[in-house]
ChimeraX commands (.cxc) that place a marker at each C-alpha (Angstrom):
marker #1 position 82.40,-35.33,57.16 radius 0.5
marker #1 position 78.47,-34.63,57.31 radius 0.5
marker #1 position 78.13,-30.48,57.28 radius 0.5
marker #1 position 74.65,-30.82,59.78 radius 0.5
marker #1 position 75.81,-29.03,62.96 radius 0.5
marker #1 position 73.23,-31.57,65.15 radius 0.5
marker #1 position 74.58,-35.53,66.02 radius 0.5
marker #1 position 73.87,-38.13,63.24 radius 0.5
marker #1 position 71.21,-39.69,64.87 radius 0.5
marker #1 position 69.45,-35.70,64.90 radius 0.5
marker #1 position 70.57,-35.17,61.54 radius 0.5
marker #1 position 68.84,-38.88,60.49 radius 0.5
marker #1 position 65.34,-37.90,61.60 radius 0.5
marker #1 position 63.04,-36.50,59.25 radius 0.5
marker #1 position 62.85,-33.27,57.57 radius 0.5
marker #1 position 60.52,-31.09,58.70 radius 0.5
marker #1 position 58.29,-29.66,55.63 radius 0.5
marker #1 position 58.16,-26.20,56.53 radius 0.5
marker #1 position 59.90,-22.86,55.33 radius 0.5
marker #1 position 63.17,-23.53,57.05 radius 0.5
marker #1 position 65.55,-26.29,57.54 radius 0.5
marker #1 position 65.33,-28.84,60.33 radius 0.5
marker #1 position 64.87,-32.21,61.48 radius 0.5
marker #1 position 61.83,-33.32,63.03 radius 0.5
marker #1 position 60.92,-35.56,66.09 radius 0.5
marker #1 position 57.66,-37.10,66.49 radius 0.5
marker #1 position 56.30,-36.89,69.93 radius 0.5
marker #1 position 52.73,-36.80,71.65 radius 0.5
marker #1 position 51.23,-33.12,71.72 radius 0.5
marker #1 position 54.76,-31.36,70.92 radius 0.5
marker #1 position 56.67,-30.58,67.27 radius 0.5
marker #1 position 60.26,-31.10,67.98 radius 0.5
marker #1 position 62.57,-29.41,65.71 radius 0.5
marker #1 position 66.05,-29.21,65.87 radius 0.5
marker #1 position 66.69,-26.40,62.80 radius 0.5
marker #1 position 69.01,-24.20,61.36 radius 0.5
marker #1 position 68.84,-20.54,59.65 radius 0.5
marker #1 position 71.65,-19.33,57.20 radius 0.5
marker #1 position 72.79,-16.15,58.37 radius 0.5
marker #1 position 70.63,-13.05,56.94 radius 0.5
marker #1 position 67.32,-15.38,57.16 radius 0.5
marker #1 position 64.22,-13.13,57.67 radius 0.5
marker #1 position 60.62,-14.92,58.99 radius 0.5
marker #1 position 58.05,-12.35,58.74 radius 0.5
marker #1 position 55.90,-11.32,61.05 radius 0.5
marker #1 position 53.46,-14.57,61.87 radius 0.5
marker #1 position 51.06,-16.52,64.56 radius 0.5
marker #1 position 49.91,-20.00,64.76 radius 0.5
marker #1 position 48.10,-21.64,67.57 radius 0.5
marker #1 position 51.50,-23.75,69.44 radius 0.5
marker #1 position 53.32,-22.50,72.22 radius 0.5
marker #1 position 56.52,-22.47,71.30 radius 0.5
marker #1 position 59.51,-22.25,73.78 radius 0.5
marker #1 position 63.22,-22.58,72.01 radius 0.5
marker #1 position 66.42,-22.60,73.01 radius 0.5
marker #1 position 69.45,-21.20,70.62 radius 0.5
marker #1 position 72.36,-24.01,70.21 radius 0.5
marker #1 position 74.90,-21.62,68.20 radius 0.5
marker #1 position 74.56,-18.02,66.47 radius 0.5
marker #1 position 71.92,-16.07,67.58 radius 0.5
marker #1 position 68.02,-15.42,67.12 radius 0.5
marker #1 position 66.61,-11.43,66.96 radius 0.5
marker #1 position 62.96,-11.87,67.99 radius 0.5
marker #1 position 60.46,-9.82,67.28 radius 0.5
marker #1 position 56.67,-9.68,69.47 radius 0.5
marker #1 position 54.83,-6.78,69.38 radius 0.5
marker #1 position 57.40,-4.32,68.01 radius 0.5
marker #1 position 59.86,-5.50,70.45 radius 0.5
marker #1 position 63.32,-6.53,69.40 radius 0.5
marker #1 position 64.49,-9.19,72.07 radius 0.5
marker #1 position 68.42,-11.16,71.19 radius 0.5
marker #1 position 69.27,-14.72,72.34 radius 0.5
marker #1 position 72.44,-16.68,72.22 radius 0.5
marker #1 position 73.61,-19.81,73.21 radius 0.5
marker #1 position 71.93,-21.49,75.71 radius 0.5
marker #1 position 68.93,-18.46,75.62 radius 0.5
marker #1 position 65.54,-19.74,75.96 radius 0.5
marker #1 position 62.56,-18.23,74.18 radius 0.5
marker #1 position 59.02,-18.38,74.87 radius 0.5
marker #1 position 56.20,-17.14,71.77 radius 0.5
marker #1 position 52.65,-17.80,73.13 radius 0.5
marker #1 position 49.96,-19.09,70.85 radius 0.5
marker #1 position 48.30,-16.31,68.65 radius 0.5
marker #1 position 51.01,-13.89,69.63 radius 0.5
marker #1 position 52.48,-12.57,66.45 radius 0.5
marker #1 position 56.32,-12.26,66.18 radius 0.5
marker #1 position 58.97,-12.18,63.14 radius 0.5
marker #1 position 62.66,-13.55,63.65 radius 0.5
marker #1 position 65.68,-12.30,61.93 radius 0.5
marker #1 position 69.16,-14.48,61.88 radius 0.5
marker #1 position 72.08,-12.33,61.28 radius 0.5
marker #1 position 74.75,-15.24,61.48 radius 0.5
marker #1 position 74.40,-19.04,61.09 radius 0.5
marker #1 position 72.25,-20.11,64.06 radius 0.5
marker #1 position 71.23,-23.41,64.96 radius 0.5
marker #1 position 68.05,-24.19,67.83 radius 0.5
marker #1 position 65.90,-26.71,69.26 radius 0.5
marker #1 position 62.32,-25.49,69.07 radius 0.5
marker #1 position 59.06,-27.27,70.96 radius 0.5
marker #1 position 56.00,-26.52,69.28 radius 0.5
marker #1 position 53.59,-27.45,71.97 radius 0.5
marker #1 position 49.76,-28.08,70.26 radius 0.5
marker #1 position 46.88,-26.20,72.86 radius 0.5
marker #1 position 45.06,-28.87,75.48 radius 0.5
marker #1 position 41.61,-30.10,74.24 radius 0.5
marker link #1:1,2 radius 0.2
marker link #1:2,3 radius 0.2
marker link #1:3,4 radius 0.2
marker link #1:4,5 radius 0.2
marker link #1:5,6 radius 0.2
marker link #1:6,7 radius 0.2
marker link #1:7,8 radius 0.2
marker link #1:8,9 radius 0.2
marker link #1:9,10 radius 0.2
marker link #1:10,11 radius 0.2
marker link #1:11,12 radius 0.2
marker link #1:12,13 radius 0.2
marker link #1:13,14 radius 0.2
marker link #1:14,15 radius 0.2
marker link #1:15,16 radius 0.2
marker link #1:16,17 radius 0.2
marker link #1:17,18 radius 0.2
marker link #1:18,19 radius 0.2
marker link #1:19,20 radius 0.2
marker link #1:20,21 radius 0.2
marker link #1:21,22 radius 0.2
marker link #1:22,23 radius 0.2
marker link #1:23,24 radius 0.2
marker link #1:24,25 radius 0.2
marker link #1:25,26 radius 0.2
marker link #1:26,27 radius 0.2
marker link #1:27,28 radius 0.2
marker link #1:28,29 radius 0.2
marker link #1:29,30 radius 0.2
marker link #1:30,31 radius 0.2
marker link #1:31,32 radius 0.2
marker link #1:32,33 radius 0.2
marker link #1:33,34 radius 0.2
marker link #1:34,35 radius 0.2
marker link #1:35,36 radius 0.2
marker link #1:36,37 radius 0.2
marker link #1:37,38 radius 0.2
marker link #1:38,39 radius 0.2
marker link #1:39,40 radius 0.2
marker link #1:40,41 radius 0.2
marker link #1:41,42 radius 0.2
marker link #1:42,43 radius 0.2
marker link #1:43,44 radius 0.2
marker link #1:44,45 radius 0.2
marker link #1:45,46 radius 0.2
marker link #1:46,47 radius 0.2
marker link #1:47,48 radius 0.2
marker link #1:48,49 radius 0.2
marker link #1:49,50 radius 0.2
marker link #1:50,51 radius 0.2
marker link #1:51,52 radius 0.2
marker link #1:52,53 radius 0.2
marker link #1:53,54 radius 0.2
marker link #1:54,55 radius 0.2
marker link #1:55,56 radius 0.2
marker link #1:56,57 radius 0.2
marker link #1:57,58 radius 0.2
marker link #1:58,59 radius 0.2
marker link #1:59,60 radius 0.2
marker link #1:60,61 radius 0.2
marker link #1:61,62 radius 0.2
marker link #1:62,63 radius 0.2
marker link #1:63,64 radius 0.2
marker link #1:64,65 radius 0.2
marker link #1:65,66 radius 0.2
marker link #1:66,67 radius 0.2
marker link #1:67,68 radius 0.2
marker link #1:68,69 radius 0.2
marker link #1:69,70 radius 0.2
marker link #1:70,71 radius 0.2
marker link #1:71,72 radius 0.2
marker link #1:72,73 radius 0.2
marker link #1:73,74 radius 0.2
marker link #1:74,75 radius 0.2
marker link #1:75,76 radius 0.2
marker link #1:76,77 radius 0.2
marker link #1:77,78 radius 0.2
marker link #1:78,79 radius 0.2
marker link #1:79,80 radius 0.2
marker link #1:80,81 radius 0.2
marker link #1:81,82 radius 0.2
marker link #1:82,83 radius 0.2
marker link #1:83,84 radius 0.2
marker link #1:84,85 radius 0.2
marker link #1:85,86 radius 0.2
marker link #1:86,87 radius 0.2
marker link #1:87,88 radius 0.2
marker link #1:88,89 radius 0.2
marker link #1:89,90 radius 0.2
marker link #1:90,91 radius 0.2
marker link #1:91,92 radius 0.2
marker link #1:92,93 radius 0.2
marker link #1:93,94 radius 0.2
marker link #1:94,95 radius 0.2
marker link #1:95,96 radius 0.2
marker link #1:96,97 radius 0.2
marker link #1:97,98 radius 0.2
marker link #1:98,99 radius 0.2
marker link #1:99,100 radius 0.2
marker link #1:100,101 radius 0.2
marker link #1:101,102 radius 0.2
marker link #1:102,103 radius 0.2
marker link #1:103,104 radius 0.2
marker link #1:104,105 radius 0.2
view
């Protein structure tokens, strides 16, 4: 039995090259990724120019924008706007769907 929390034909997509593990889904003008964090993952504080909006499958995501500390379980959805700088911490296994939306032309 597989050990990928997402449905075989998520966990058959390919990996997304990036510093965490998930699988990624092409689509126009929008990163899908469906990932998973081992619990005590830390992402330092970052930006990049998607708006991102995510939603938290199992476990649970501690954001962090602008010095404030924001939790979200299953079934939360998140919302990080481009340039805004944020960190994430994972204190248990957590598993999300995250849309990285690329800015209009």
């Amino acid at each position: 039995m597989s050990t990928d929390p997402f449905p075989i034909q998520i966990a058959q997509l390919p990996a997304f090259d990036g510093p965490f593990d998930a699988h990624r889904l092409a689509a126009d003008g929008c990163e899908v990724l469906f990932a998973t964090y081992p619990g005590g993952t830390t992402i330092p504080d970052h930006h990049h120019d998607t708006d991102n909006v995510g939603v938290i499958t199992k476990g649970e995501l501690v954001l962090l924008v602008d010095g404030h500390e924001s939790r979200y379980g299953p079934g939360d959805w998140y919302h990080v706007l481009p340039g805004q700088t944020h960190g994430a911490r994972f204190e248990m296994a957590t598993c999300e769907i995250e849309f990285w939306f690329q800015p209009a032309d």
